[in-house]
C-alpha positions in Angstrom: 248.2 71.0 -3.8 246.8 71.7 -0.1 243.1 70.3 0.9 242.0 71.6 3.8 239.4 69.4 5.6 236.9 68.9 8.2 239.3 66.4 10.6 236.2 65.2 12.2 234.4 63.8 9.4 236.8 64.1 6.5 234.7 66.6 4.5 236.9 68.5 1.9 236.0 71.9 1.6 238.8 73.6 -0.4 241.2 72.3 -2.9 243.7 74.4 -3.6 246.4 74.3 -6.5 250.3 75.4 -5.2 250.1 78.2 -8.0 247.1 79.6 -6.0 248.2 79.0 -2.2 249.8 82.4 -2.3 246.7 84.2 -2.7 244.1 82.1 -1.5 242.1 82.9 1.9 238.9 81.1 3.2 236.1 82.1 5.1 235.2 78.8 6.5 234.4 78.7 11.0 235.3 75.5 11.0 238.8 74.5 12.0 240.6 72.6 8.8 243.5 70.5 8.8 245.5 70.9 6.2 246.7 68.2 3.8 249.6 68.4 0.9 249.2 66.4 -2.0 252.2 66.7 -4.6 250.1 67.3 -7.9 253.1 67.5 -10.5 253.3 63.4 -9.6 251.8 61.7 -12.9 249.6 59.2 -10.7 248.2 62.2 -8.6 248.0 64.4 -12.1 244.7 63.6 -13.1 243.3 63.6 -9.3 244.1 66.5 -8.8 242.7 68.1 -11.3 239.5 66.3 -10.5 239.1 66.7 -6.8 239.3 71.1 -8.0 236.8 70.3 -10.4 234.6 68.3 -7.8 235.4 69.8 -4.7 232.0 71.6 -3.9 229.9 69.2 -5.8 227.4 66.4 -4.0 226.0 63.3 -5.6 222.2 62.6 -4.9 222.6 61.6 -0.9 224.4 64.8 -0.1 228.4 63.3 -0.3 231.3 64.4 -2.0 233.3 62.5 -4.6 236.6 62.7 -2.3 237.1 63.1 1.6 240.1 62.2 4.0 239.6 59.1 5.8 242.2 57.7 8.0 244.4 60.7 6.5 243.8 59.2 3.7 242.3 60.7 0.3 239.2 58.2 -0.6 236.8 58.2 -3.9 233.5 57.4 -3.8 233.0 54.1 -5.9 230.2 55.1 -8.4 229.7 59.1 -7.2 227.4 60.6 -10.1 227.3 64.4 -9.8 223.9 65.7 -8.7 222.3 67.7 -11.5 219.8 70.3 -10.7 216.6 70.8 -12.3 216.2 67.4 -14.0 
């Protein structure tokens, strides 16, 4: 899997699966480091699959589950998805 990222503040902003590298383009104009995560590896299975499933998603202070610190990929401790209109 490549996540490309904001190197400045570790903001994630695509998550992207190897079977859909090929294919993918991004409009972002911000410049994004690019970070390979093997996601076939049991332990990074189920993160993975997770990070594509939260990757544009913000808890109630504005942050994302995941971000790159220290080249690093970090979880929030206790991130609750934001849920509009409640």
């Amino acid at each position: 899997m490549k996540i490309l990222y904001n190197i400045k503040d570790g903001k994630i902003f695509y998550a992207v699966p190897d079977k859909g590298w090929f294919w993918f383009t991004h409009s972002t104009n911000t410049p994004l480091t690019e970070m390979t995560i093997d996601e076939v590896d049991s332990i990074n299975k189920l993160i993975c699959i997770d990070l594509v499933r939260t990757c544009n998603k913000i808890d109630d202070i504005g942050d994302s589950k995941y971000a790159i610190v220290n080249n690093q990929l970090v979880e929030k401790i206790d991130w609750q998805e934001k849920i509009y209109g409640i």
